[in-house]
C-alpha positions as CSV (number, residue, x, y, z in Angstrom):
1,X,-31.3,-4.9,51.5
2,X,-32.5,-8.5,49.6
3,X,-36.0,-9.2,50.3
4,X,-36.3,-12.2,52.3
5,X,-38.7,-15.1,50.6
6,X,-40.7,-17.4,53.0
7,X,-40.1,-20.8,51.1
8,X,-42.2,-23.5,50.9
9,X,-42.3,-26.9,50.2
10,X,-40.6,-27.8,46.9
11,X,-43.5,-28.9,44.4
12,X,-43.2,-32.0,42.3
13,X,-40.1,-30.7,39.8
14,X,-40.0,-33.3,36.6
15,X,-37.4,-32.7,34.1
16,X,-39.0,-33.8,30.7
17,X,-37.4,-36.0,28.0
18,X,-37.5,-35.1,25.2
19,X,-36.8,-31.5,26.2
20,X,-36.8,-30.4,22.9
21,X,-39.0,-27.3,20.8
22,X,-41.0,-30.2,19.6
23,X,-41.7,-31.9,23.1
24,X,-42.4,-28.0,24.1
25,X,-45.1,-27.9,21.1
26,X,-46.2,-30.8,21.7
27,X,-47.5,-29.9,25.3
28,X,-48.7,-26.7,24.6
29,X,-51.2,-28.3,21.8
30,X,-52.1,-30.8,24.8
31,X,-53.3,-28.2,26.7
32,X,-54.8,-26.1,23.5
33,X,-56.8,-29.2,22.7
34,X,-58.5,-29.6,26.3
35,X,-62.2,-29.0,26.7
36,X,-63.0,-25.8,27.6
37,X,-62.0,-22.1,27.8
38,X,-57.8,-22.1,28.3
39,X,-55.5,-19.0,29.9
40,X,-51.7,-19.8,28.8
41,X,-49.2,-17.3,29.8
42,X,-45.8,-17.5,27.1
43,X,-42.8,-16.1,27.0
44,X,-41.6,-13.0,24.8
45,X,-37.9,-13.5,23.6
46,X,-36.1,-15.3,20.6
47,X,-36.3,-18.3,22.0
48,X,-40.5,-19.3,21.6
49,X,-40.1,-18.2,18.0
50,X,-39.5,-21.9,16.5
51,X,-42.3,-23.6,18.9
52,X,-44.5,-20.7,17.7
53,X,-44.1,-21.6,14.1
54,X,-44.4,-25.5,14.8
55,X,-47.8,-24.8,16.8
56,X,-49.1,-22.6,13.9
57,X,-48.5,-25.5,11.0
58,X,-50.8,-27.5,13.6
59,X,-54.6,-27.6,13.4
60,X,-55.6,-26.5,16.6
61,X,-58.7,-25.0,18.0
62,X,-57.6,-21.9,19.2
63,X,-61.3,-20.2,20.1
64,X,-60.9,-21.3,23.5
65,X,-58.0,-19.7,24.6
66,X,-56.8,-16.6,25.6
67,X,-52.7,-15.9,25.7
68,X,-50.8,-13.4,27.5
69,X,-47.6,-12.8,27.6
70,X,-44.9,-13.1,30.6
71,X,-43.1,-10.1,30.0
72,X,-42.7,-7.6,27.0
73,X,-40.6,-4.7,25.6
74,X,-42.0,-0.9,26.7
75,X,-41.7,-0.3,23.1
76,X,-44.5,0.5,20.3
77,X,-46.3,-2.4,19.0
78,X,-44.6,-2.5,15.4
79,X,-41.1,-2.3,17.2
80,X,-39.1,-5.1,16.3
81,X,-38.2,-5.5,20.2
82,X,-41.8,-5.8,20.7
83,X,-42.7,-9.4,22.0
84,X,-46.5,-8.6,21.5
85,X,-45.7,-7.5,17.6
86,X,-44.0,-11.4,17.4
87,X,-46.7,-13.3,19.2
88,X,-49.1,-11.4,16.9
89,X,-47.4,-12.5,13.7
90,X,-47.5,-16.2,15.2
91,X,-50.4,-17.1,16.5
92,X,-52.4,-13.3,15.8
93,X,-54.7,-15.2,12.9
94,X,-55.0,-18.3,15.0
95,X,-58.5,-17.5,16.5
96,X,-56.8,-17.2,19.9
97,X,-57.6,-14.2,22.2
98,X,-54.5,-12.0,22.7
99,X,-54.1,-10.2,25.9
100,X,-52.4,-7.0,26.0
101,X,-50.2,-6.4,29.2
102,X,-51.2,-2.7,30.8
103,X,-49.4,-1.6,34.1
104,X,-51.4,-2.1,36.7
105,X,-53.8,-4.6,35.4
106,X,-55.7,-7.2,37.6
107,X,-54.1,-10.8,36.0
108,X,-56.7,-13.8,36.4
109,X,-55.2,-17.6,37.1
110,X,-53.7,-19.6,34.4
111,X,-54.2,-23.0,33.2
112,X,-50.4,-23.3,32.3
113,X,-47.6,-20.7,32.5
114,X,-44.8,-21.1,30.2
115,X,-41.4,-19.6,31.5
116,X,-38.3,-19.2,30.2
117,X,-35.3,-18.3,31.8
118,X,-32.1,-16.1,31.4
119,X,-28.6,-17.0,32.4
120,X,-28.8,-14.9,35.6
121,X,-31.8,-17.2,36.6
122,X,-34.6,-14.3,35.3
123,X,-38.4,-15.3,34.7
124,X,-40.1,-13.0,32.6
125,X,-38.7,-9.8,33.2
126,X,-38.2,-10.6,36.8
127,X,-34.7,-9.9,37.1
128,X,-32.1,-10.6,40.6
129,X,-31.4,-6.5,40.2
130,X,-33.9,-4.2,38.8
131,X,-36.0,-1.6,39.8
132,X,-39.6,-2.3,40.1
133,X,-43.0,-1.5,41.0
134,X,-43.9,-3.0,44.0
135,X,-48.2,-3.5,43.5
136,X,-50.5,-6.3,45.7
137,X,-51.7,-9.0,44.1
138,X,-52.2,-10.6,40.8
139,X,-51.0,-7.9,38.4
140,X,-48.4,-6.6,35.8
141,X,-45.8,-4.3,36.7
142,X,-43.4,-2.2,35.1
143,X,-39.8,-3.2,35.8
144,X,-36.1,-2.4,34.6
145,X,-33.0,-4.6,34.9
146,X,-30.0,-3.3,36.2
147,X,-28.0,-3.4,33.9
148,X,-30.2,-3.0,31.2
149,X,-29.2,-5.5,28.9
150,X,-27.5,-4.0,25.6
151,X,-29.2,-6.4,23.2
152,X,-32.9,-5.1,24.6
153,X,-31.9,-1.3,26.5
154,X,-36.0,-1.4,27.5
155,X,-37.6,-0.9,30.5
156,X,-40.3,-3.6,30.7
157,X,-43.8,-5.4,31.8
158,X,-44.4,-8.4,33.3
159,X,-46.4,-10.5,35.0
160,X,-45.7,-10.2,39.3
161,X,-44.7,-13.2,40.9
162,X,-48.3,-14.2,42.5
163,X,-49.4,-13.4,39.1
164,X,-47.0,-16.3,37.8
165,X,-47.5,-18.8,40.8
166,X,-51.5,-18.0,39.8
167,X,-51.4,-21.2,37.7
168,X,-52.3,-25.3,37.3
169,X,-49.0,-25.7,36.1
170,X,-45.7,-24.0,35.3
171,X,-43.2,-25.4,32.5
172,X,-39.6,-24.1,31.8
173,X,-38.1,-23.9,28.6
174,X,-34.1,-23.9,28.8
175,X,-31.7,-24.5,25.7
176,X,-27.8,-24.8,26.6
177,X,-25.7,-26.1,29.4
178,X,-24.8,-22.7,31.2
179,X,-28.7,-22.0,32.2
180,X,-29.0,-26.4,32.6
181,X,-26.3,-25.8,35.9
182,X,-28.2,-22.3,37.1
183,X,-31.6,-24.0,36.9
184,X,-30.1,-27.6,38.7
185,X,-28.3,-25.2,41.2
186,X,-31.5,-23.1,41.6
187,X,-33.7,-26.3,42.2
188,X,-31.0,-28.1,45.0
189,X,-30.8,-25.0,47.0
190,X,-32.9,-22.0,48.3
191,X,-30.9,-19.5,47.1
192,X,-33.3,-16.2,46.4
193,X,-30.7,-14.3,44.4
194,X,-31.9,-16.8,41.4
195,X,-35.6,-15.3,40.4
196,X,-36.4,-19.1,39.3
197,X,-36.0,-20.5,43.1
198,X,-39.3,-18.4,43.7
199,X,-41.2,-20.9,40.9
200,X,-39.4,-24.0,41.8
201,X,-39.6,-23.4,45.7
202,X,-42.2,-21.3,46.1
203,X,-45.1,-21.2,44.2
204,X,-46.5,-24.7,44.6
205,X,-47.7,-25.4,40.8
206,X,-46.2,-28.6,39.4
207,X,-43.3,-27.9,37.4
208,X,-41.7,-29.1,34.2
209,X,-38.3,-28.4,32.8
210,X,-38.1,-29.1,29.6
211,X,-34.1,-28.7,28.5
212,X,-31.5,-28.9,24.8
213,X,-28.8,-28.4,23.9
């Protein structure tokens, strides 16, 4: 039986131009450089590599903040599927605090929560069929899509979704034109089978999109 989602009103949705990796660094140094302590939530996955890279050729002030990721791997730390091993190599020297994800784990709000999303409409490694642990309020969990994916057979953590909605602001990052019509389909309609709609309908943040090819 599909959970049923109690939507609200859709939050102010802005699709950002340019959409590209550079736009994407670009924001997060915003946010990096603003006075006082930062929490940013990022994504785990290929696709944060390149914006990873630009931010660390950047002279930021990283003391302030404290990262965690969306999701990760249940895999050893020097695994290569390990998205806490590649955040480390980024941005491990930056002077940024890294947050481990533990099952379980109370998750305090975020300043900004950067998403990504899969093809099927997954955030983090909320998934439209897995099986998951089902814990109240802010906290990670352990889950594992169904199928499991061949490219990452994992189960996985991640951030719940009142641990996401938890934030200031929410930005998605999206490259290609298949996940361009899920997200646009996702953000016209309430349809729950797409994990996303919970973000764009549901969680009340401000949301950017920021899309390329």
């Amino acid at each position: 039986m599909t959970e049923e989602r109690e939507f609200k009103p859709v939050p102010r949705i802005v699709w950002a131009e340019p959409g590209d990796a550079e736009a994407v660094a670009e924001r997060i140094a915003a946010e990096v450089s603003k006075p006082g302590r930062k929490r940013i939530a990022v994504p785990g996955g290929s696709t944060p590599i390149r914006i990873f890279d630009l931010l660390a050729h950047r002279k930021l002030d990283w003391s302030g903040v404290t990262l965690t990721l969306t999701d990760d791997r249940q895999v050893p730390d020097d695994h290569e599927a390990s998205n806490f091993r590649k955040l480390s190599a980024a941005l491990g020297s930056s002077g940024a605090t890294i947050e481990r994800l533990e099952e379980g784990r109370r998750v305090d709000p975020f300043d900004l929560v950067w998403l990504g999303m899969g093809a099927d409409g997954h955030i983090a490694s909320l998934f439209p069929h897995m099986v998951a642990e089902i814990r109240p309020g802010r906290t990670v969990i352990s889950t594992t899509p169904i199928p499991l994916p061949p490219e990452a057979p994992f189960a996985r953590l991640t951030l719940n979704r009142r641990a996401l909605c938890a934030a200031k602001e929410v930005i998605i990052v999206i490259t290609g034109d298949e996940k361009r019509r899920v997200i646009e389909k996702a953000q016209n309609g309430n349809d729950a089978s797409y994990p996303v709609s919970d973000v764009l309908h549901g969680c009340g943040a401000p949301v950017t999109i920021y899309w390329s090819k």
